[in-house]
MARNU-768461 format. One record per atom (N, C-alpha, C, CB): x, y, z; residue number from 1; atom name. Coordinates in steps of 0.1 Angstrom, whole numbers, plus 2048, in hexadecimal, padded with zeros to 3 digits. Glycine has a CB too. Example, Ala and Ser with C-alpha at 12.3 -4.5 7.8 and 13.67 -1.06 7.14 Angstrom:
2
+-----+-----+-----+-----+------+
!   u !   v !   w !   n ! atom !
+-----+-----+-----+-----+------+
! 884 ! 7C7 ! 84E !   1 !    N !
! 87B ! 7D3 ! 84E !   1 !   CA !
! 884 ! 7DF ! 84E !   1 !    C !
! 871 ! 7D3 ! 85A !   1 !   CB !
! 880 ! 7EA ! 847 !   2 !    N !
! 889 ! 7F5 ! 847 !   2 !   CA !
! 881 ! 800 ! 84F !   2 !    C !
! 88D ! 7FA ! 839 !   2 !   CB !
+-----+-----+-----+-----+------+
! end
This chain:
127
+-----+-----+-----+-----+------+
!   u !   v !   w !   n ! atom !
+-----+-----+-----+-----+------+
! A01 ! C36 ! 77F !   1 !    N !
! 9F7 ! C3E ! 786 !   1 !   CA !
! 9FC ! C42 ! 794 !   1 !    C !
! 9E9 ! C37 ! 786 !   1 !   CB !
! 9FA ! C4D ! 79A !   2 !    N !
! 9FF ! C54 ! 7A7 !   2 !   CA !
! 9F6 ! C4F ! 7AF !   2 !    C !
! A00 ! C63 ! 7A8 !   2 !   CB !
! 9FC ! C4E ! 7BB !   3 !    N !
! 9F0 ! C4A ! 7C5 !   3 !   CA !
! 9E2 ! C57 ! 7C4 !   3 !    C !
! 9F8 ! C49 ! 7D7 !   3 !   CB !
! 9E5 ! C61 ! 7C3 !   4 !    N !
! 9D9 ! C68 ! 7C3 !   4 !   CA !
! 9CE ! C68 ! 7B5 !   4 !    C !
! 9DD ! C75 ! 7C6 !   4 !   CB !
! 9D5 ! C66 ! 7AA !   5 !    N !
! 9D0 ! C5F ! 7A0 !   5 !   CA !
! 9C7 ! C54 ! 7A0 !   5 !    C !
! 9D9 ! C5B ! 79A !   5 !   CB !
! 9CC ! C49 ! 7A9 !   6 !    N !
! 9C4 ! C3D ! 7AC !   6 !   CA !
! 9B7 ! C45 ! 7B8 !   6 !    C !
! 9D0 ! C30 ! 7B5 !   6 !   CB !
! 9BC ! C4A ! 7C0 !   7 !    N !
! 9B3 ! C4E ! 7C9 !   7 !   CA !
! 9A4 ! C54 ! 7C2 !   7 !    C !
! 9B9 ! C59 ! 7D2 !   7 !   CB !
! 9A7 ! C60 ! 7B8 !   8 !    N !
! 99D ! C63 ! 7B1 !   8 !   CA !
! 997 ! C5A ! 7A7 !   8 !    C !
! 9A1 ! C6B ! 7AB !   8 !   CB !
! 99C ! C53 ! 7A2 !   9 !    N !
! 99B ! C47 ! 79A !   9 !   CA !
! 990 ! C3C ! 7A5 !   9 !    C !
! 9AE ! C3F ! 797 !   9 !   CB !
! 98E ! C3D ! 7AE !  10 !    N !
! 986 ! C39 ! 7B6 !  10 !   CA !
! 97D ! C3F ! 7BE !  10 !    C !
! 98C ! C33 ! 7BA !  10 !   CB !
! 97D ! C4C ! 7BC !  11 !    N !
! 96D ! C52 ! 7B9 !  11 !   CA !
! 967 ! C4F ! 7AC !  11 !    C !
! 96C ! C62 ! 7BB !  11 !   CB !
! 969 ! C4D ! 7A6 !  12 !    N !
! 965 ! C4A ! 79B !  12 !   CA !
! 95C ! C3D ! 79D !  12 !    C !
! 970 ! C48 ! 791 !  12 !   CB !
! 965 ! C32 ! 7A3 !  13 !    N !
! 960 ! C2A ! 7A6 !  13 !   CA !
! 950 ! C22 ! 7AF !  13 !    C !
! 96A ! C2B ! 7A8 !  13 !   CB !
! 958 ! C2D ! 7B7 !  14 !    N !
! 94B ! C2D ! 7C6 !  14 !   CA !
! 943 ! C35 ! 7BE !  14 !    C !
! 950 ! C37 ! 7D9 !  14 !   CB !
! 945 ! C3E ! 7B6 !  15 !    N !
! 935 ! C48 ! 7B1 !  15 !   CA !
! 92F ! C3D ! 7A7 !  15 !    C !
! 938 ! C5B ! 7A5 !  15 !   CB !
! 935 ! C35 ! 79E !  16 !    N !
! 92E ! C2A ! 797 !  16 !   CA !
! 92A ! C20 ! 79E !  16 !    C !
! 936 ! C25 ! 78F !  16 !   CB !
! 92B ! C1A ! 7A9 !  17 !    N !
! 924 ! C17 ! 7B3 !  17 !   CA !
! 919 ! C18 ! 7B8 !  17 !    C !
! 927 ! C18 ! 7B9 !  17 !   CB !
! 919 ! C27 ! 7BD !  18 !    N !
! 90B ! C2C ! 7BE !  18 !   CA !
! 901 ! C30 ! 7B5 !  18 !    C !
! 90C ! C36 ! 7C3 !  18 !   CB !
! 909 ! C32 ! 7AA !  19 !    N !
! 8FF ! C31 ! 7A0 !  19 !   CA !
! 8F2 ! C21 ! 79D !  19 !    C !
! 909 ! C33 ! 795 !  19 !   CB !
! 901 ! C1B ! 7A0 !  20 !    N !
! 8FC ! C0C ! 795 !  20 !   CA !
! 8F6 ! C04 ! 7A6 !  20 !    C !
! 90F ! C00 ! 788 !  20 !   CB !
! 8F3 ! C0A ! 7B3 !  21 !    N !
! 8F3 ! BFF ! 7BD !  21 !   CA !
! 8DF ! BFF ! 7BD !  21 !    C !
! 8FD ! C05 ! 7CF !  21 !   CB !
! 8DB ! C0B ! 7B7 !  22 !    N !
! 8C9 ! C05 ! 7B8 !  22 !   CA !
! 8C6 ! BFE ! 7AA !  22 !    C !
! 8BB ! C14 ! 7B9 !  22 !   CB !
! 8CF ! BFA ! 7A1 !  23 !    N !
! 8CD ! BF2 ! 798 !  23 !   CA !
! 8D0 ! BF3 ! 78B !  23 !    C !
! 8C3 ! BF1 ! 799 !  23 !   CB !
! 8D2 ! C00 ! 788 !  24 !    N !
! 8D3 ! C08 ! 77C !  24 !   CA !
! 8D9 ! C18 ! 77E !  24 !    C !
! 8C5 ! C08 ! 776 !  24 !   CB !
! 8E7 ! C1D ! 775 !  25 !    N !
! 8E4 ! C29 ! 774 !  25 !   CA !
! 8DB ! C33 ! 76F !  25 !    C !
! 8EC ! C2A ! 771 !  25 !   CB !
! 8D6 ! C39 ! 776 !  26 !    N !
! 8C9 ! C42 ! 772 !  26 !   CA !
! 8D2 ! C4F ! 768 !  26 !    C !
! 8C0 ! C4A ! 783 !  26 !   CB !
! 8C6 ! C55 ! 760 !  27 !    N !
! 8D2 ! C5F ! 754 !  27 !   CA !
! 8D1 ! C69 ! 75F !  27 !    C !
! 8CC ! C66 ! 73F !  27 !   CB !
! 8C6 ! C70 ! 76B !  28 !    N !
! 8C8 ! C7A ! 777 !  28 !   CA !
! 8D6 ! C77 ! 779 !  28 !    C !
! 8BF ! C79 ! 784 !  28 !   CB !
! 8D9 ! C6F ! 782 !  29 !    N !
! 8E5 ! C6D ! 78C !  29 !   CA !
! 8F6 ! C70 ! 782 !  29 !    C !
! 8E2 ! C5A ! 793 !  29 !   CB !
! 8F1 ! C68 ! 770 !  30 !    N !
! 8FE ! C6B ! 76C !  30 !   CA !
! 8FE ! C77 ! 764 !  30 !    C !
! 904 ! C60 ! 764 !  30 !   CB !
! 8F8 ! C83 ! 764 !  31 !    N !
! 8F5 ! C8C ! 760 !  31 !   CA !
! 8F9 ! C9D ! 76A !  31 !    C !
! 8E8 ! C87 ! 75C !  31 !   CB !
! 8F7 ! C94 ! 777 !  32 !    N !
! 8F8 ! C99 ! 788 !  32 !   CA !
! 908 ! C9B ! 786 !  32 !    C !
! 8F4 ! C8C ! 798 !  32 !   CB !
! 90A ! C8B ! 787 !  33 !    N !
! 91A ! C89 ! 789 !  33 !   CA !
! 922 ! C8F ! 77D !  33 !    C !
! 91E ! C78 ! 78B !  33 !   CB !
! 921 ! C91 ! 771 !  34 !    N !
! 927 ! C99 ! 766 !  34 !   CA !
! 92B ! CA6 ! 76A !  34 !    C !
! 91E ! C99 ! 759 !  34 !   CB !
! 921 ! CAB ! 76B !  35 !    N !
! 91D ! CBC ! 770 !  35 !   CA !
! 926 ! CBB ! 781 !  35 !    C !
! 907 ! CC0 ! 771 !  35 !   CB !
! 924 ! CB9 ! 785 !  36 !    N !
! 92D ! CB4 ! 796 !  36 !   CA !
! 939 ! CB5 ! 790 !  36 !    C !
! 92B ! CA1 ! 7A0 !  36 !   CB !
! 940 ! CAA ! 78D !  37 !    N !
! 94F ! CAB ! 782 !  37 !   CA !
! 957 ! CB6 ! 77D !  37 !    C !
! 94C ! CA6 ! 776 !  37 !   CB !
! 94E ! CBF ! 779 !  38 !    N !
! 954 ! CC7 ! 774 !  38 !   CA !
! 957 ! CD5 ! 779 !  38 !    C !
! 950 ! CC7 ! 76B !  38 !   CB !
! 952 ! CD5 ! 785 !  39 !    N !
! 956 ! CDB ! 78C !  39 !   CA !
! 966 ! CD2 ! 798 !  39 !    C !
! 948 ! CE1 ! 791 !  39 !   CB !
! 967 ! CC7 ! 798 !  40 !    N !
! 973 ! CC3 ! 79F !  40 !   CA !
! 97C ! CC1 ! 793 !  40 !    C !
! 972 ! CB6 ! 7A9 !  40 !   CB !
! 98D ! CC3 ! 79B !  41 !    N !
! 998 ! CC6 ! 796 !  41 !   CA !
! 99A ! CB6 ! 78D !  41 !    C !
! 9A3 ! CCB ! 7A4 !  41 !   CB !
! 998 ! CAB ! 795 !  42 !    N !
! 99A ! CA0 ! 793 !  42 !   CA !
! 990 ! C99 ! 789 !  42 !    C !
! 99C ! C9B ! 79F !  42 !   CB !
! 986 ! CA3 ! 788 !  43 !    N !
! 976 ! C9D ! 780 !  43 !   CA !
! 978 ! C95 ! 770 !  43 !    C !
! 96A ! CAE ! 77C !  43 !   CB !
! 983 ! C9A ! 767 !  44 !    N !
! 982 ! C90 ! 760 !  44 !   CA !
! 98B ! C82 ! 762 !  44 !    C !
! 984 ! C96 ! 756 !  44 !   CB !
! 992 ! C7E ! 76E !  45 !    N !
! 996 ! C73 ! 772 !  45 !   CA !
! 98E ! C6B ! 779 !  45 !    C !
! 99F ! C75 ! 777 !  45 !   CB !
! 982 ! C74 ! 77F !  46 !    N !
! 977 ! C6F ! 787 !  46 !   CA !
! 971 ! C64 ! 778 !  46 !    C !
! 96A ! C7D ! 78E !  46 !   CB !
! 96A ! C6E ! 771 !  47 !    N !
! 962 ! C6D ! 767 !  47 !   CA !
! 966 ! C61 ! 75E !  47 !    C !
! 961 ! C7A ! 762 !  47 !   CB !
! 96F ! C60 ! 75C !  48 !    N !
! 979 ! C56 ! 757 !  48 !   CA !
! 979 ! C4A ! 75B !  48 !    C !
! 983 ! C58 ! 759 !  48 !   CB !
! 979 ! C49 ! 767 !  49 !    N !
! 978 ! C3D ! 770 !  49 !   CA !
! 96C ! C37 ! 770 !  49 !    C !
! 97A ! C40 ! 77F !  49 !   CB !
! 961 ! C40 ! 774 !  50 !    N !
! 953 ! C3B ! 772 !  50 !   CA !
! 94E ! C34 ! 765 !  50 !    C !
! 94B ! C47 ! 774 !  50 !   CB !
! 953 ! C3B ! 75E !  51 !    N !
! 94C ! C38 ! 74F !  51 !   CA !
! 957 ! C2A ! 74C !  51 !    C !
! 94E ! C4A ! 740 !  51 !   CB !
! 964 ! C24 ! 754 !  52 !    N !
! 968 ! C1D ! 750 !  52 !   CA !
! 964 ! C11 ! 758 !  52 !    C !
! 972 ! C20 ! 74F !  52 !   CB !
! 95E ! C14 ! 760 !  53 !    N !
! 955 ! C08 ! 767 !  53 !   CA !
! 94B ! C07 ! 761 !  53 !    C !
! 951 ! C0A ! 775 !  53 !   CB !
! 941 ! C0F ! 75F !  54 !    N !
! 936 ! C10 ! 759 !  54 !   CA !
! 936 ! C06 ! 748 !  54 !    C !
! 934 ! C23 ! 758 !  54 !   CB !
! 93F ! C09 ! 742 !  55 !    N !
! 944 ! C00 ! 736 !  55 !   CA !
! 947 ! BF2 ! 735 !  55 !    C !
! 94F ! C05 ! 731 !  55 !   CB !
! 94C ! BEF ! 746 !  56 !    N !
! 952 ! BDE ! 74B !  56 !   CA !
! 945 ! BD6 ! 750 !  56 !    C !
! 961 ! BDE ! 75A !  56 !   CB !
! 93A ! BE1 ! 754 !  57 !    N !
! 92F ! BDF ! 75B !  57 !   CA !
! 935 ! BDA ! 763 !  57 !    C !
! 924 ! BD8 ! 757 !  57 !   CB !
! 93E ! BDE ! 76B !  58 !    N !
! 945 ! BD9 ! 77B !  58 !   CA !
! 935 ! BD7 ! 784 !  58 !    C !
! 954 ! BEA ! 785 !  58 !   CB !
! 939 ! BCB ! 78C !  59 !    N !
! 930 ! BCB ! 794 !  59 !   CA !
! 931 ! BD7 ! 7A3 !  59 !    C !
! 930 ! BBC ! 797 !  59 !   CB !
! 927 ! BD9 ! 7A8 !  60 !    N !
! 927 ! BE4 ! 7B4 !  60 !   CA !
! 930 ! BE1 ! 7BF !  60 !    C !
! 91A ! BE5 ! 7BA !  60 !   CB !
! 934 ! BD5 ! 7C3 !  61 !    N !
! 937 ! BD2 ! 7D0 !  61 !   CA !
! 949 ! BCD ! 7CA !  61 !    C !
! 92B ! BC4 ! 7D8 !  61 !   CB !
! 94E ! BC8 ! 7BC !  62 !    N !
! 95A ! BCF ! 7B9 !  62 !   CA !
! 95D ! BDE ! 7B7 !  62 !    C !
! 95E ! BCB ! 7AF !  62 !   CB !
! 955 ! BE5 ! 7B0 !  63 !    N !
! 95C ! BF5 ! 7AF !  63 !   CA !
! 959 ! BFC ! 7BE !  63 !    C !
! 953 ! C01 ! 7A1 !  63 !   CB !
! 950 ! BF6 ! 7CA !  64 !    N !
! 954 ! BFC ! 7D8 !  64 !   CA !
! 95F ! BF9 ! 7E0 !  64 !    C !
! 94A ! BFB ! 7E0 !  64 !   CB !
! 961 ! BEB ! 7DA !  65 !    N !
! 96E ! BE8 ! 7E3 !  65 !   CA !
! 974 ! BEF ! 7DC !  65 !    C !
! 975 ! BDA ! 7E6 !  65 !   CB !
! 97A ! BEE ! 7D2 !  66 !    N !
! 988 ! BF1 ! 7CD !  66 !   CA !
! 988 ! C02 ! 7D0 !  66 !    C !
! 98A ! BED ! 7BB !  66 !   CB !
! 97C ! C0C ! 7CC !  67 !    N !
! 97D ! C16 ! 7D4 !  67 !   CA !
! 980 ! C1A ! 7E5 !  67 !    C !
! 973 ! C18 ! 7D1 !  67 !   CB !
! 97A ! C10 ! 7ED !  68 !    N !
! 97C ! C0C ! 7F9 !  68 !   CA !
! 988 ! C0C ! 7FE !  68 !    C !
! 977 ! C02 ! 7FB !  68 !   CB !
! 995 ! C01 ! 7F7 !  69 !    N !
! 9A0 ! C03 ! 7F7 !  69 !   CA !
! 9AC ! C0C ! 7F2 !  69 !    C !
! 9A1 ! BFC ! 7F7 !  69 !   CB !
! 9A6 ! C10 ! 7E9 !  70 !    N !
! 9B2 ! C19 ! 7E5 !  70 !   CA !
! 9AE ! C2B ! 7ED !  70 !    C !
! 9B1 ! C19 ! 7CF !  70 !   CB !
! 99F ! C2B ! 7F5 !  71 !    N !
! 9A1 ! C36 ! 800 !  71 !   CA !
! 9A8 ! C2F ! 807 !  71 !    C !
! 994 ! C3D ! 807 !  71 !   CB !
! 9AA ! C26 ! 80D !  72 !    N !
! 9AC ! C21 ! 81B !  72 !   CA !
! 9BF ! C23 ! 818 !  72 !    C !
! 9A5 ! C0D ! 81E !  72 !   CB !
! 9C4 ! C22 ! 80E !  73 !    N !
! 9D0 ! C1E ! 808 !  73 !   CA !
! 9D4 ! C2E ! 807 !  73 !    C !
! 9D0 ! C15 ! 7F9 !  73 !   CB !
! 9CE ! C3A ! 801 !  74 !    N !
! 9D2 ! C42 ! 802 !  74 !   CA !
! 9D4 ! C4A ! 80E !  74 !    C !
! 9CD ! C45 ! 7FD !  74 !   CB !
! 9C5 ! C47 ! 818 !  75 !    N !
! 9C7 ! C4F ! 823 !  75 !   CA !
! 9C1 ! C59 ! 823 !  75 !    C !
! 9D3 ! C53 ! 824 !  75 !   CB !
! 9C2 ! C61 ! 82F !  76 !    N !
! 9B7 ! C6C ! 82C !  76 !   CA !
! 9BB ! C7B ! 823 !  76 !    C !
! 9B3 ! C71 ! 83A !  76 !   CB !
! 9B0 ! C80 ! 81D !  77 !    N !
! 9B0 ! C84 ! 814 !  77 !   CA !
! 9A5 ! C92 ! 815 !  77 !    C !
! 9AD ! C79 ! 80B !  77 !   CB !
! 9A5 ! CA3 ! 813 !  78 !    N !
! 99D ! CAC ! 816 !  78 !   CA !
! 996 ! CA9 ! 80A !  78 !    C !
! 9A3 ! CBA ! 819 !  78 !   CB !
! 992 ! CA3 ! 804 !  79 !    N !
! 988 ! C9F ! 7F8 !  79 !   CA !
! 97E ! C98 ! 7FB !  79 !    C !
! 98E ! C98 ! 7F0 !  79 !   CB !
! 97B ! C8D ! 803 !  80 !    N !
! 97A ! C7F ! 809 !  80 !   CA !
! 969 ! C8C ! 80D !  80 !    C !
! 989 ! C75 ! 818 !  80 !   CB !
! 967 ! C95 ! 816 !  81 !    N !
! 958 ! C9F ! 817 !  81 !   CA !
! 950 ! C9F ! 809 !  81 !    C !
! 95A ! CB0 ! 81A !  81 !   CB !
! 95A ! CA7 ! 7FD !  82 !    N !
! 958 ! CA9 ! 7F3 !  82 !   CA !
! 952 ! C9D ! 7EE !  82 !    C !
! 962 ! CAD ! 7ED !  82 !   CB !
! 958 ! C93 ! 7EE !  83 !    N !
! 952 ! C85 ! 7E9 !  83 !   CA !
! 943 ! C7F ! 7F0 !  83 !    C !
! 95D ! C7B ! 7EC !  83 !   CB !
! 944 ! C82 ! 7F6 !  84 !    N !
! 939 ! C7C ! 802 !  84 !   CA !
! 92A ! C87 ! 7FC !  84 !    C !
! 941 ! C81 ! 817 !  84 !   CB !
! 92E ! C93 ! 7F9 !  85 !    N !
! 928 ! CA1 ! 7F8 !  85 !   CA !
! 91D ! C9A ! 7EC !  85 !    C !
! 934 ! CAF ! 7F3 !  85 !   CB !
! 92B ! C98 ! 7E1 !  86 !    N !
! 926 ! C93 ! 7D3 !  86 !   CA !
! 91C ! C87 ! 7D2 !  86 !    C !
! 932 ! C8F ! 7CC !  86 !   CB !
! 920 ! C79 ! 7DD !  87 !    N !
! 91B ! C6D ! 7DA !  87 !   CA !
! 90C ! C72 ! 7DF !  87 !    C !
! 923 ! C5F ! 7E2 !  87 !   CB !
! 908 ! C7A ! 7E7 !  88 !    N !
! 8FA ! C7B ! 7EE !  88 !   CA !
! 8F4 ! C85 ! 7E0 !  88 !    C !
! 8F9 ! C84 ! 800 !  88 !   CB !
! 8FB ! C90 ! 7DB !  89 !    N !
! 8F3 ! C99 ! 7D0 !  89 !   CA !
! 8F1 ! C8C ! 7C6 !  89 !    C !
! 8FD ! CA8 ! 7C7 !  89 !   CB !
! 8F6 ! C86 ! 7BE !  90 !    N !
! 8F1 ! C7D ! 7B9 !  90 !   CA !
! 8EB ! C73 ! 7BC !  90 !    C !
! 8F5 ! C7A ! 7B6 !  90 !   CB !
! 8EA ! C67 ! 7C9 !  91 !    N !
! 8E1 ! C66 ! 7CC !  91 !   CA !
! 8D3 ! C6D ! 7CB !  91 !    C !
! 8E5 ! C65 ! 7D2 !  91 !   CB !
! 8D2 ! C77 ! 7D1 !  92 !    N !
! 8C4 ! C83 ! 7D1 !  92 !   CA !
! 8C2 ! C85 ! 7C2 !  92 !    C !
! 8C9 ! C95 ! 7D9 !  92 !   CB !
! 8C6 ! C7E ! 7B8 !  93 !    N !
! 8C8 ! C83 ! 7A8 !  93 !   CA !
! 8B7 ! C84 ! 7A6 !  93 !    C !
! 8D1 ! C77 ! 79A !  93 !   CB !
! 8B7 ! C73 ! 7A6 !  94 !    N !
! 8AE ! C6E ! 7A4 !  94 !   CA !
! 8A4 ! C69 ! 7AA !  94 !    C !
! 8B0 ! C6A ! 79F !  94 !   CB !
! 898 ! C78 ! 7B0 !  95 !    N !
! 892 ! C74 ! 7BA !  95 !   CA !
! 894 ! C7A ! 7C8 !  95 !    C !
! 893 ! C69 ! 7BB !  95 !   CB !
! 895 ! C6B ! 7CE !  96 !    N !
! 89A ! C6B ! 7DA !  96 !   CA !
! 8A9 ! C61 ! 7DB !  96 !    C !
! 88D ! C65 ! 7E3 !  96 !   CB !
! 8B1 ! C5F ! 7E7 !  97 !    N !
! 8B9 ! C54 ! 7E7 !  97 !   CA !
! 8B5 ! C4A ! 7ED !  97 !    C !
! 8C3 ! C57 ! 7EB !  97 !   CB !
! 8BB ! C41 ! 7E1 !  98 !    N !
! 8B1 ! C2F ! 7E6 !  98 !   CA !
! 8BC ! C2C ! 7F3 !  98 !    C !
! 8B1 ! C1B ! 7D5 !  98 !   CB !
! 8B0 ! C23 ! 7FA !  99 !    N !
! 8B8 ! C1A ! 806 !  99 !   CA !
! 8C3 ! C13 ! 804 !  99 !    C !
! 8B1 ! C10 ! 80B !  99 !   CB !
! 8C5 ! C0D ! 7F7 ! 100 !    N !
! 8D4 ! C0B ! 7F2 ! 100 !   CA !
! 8DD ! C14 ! 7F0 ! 100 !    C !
! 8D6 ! C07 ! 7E8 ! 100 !   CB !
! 8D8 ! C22 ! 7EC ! 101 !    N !
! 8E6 ! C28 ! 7EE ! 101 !   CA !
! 8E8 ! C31 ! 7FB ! 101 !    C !
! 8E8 ! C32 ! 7E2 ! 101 !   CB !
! 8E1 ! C34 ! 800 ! 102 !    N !
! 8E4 ! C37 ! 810 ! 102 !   CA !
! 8EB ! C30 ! 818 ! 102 !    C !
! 8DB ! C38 ! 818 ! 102 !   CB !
! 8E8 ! C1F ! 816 ! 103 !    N !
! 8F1 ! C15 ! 81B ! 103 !   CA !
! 8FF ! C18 ! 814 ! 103 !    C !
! 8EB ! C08 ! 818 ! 103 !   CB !
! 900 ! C1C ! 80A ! 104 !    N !
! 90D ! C18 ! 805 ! 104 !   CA !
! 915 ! C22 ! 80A ! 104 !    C !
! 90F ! C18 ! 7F8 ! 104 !   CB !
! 90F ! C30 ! 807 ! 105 !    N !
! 914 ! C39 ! 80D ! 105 !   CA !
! 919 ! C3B ! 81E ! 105 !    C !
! 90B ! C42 ! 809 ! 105 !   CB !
! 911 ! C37 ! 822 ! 106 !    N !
! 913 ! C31 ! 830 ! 106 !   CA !
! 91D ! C2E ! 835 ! 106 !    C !
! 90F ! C28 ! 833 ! 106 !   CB !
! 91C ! C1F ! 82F ! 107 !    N !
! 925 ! C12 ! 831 ! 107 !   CA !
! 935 ! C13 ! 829 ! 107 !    C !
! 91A ! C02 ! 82A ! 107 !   CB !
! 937 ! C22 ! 81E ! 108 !    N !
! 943 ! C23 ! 81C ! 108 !   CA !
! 947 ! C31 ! 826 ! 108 !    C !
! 945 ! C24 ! 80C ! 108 !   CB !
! 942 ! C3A ! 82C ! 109 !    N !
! 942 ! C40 ! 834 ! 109 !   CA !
! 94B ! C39 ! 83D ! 109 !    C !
! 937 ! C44 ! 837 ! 109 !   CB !
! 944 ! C2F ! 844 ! 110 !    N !
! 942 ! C2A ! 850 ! 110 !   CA !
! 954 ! C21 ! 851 ! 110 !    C !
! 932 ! C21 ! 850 ! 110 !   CB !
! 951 ! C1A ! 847 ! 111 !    N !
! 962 ! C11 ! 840 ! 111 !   CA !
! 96D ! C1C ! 846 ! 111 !    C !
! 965 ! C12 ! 829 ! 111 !   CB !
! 96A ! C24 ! 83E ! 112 !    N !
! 976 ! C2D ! 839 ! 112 !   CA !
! 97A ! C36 ! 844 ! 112 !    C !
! 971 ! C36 ! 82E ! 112 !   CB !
! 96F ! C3C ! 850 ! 113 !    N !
! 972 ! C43 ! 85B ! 113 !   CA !
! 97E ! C34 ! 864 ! 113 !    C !
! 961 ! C4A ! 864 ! 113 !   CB !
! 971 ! C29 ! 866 ! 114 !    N !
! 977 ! C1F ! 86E ! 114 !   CA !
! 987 ! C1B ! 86B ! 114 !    C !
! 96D ! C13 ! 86B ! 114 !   CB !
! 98A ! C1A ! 860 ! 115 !    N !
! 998 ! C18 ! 858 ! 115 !   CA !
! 9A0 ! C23 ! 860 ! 115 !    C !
! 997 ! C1C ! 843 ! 115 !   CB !
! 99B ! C2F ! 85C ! 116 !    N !
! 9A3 ! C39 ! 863 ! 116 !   CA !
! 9AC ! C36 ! 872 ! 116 !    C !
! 99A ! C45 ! 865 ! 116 !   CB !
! 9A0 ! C3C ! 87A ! 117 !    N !
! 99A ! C35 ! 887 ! 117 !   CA !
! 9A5 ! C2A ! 889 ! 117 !    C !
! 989 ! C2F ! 885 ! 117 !   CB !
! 9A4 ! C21 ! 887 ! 118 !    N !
! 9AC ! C0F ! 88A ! 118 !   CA !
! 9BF ! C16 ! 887 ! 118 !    C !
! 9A5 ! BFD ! 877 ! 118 !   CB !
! 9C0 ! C1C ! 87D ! 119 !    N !
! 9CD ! C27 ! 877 ! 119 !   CA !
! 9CF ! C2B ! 883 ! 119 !    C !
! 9CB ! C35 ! 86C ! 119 !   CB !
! 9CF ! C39 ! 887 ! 120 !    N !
! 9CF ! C41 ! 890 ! 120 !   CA !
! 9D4 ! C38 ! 89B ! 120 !    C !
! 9C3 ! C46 ! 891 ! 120 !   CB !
! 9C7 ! C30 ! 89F ! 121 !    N !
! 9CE ! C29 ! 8B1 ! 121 !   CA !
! 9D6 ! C24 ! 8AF ! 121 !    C !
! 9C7 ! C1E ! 8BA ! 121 !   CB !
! 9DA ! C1B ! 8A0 ! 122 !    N !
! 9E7 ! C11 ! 8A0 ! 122 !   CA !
! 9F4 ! C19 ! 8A2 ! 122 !    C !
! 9E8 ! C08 ! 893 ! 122 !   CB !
! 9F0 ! C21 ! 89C ! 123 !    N !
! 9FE ! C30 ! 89C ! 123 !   CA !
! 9FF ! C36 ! 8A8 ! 123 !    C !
! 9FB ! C3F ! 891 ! 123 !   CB !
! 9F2 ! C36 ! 8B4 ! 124 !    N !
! 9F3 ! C41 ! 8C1 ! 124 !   CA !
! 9EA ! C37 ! 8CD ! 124 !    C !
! 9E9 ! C54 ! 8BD ! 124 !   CB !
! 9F2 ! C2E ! 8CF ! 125 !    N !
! 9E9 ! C27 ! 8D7 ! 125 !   CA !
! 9E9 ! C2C ! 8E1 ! 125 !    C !
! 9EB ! C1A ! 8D8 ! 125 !   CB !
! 9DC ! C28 ! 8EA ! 126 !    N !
! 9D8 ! C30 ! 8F7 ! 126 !   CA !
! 9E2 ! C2B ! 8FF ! 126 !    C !
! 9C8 ! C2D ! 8FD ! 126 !   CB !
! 9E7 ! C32 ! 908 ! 127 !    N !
! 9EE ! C2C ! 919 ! 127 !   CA !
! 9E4 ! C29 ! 923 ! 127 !    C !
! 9F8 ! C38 ! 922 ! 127 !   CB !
+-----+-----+-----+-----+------+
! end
């Protein structure tokens, strides 16, 4: 698998996450995320991933790390909006978005800029 392979391979991940982090995938959200898919280039590697978690019943807080690191491993990415775009439309599937997934969404936001961020200075430290 290519590193960008893995990278997509872990949206997959993080979207099964959000799915499964208020308790249960709802059929809105995986019906959202199908239709989302097919319009991206990478959507059946996405789609793939998910449904391969979804099958292991991976718990939430393994398929965010492992998503977690393989962005952090890749690096930045002009996709990484796109993704962010997607995790809130689904979220919004069903309803509204629960406090769990705003957190998540958040708190992988938040990782992932910080990761950057910590990169950057180590490579251009201030004088």
């Amino acid at each position: 698998m290519t590193a960008k392979e893995r990278l997509y391979d872990s949206f997959g991940e993080l979207l099964y996450a959000l799915c499964q982090v208020d308790g249960a995938i709802q059929e809105a959200e995986k019906n959202k995320l199908e239709n989302l898919l097919k319009k991206h280039s990478y959507g059946q590697k996405i789609w793939w991933s998910f449904n391969y978690e979804e099958a292991r019943a991976t718990t939430v807080d393994i398929a965010y790390d492992k998503a977690l690191e393989a962005c952090k491993f890749y690096g930045p990415n002009p996709d990484y909006p796109d993704l962010f775009i997607m995790l809130n439309e689904i979220a919004a599937a069903s309803n509204s978005i629960s406090t769990e997934e705003e957190q998540l969404i958040n708190n992988f936001e938040k990782a992932l800029k910080q990761h950057f961020i910590e990169q950057y200075e180590r490579k251009y430290p201030r004088r």
